[in-house]
FILUMPA-375252 format. One record per residue (C-alpha): x, y, z. Coordinates in steps of 0.1 Angstrom, whole numbers, padded with zeros to 4 digits, always signed. Layout:
<drenmis>
XYZ ...
</drenmis>
This chain:
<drenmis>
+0026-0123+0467 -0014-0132+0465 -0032-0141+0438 -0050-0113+0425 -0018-0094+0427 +0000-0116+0405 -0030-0119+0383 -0031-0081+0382 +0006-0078+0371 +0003-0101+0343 -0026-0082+0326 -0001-0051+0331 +0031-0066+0314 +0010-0083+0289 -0009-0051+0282 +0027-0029+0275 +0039-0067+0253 +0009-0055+0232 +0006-0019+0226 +0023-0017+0191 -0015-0015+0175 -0024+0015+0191 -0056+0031+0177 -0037+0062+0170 -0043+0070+0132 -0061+0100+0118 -0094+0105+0098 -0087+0132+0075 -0057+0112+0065 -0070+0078+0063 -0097+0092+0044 -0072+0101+0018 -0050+0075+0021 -0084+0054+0016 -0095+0062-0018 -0081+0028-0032 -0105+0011-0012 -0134+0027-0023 -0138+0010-0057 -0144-0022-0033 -0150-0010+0000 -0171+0020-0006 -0167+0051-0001 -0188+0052+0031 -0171+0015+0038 -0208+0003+0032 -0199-0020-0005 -0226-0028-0020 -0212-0061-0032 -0212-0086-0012 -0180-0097-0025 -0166-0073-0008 -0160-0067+0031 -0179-0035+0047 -0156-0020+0069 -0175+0011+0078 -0176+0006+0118 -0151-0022+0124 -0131-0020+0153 -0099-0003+0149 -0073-0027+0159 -0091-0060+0142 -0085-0037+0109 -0050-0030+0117 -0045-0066+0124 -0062-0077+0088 -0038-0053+0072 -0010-0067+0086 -0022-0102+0079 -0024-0092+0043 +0015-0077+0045 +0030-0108+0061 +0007-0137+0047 -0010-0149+0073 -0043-0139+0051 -0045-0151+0017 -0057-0127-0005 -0035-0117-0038 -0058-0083-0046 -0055-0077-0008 -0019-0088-0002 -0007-0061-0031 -0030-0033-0013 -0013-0037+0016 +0017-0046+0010 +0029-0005+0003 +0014+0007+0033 +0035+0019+0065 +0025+0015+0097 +0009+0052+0101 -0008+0045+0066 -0026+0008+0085 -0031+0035+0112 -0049+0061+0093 -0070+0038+0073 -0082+0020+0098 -0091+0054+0119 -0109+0061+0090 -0130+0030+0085 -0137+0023+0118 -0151+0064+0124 -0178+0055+0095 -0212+0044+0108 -0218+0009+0095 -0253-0003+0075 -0244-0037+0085 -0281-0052+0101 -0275-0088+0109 -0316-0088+0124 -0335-0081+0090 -0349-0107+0081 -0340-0133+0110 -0365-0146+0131 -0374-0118+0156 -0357-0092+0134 -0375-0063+0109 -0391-0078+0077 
</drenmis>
């Protein structure tokens, strides 16, 4: 067997190993399933205090993944760890559709050198 084809056959088994975060959730029902995270997160995802994460625009899957942290530990936040900690799989799904369908107000140029002033 040559290289790339080996090479190519890894990427495809390890590509199936992770397909359990699928960005599958949906919108209208994140939305809803959402409205916990809006005294923090915003309604738009945009918070206004910088306390707090904006999640409007993150990527799908690195929400899912946060989510998860929260649920099993691996992130150590108590306010986050009980927010997550009721929510199924679909629910992670759905919220993260949600968030992630928001546009984000996030500008990381304003006032950097080269950026708007």
């Amino acid at each position: 067997m040559n290289r790339p084809l080996t090479l190519m056959s890894f990427g495809a088994v390890l590509a199936l190993a992770t397909t359990p975060l699928l960005a599958n959730g949906s919108i209208p029902n994140g939305k809803q399933k959402a409205a916990t995270c809006f005294a923090c997160h915003g309604t738009d995802g945009n918070a206004v205090d910088p306390q707090y994460p904006r999640l409007a625009g993150q990527y799908n899957l690195y929400l899912q993944q946060a989510l998860h942290e929260y649920q099993d530990g691996q992130r150590n936040n108590p306010i986050m760890k009980g927010m997550a900690a009721t929510l199924s799989n679909q629910d992670i799904e759905d919220v993260a559709a949600y968030f992630s369908s928001l546009p984000t107000k996030l500008d990381t140029l304003k006032g950097h050198i080269g950026g708007d002033k």
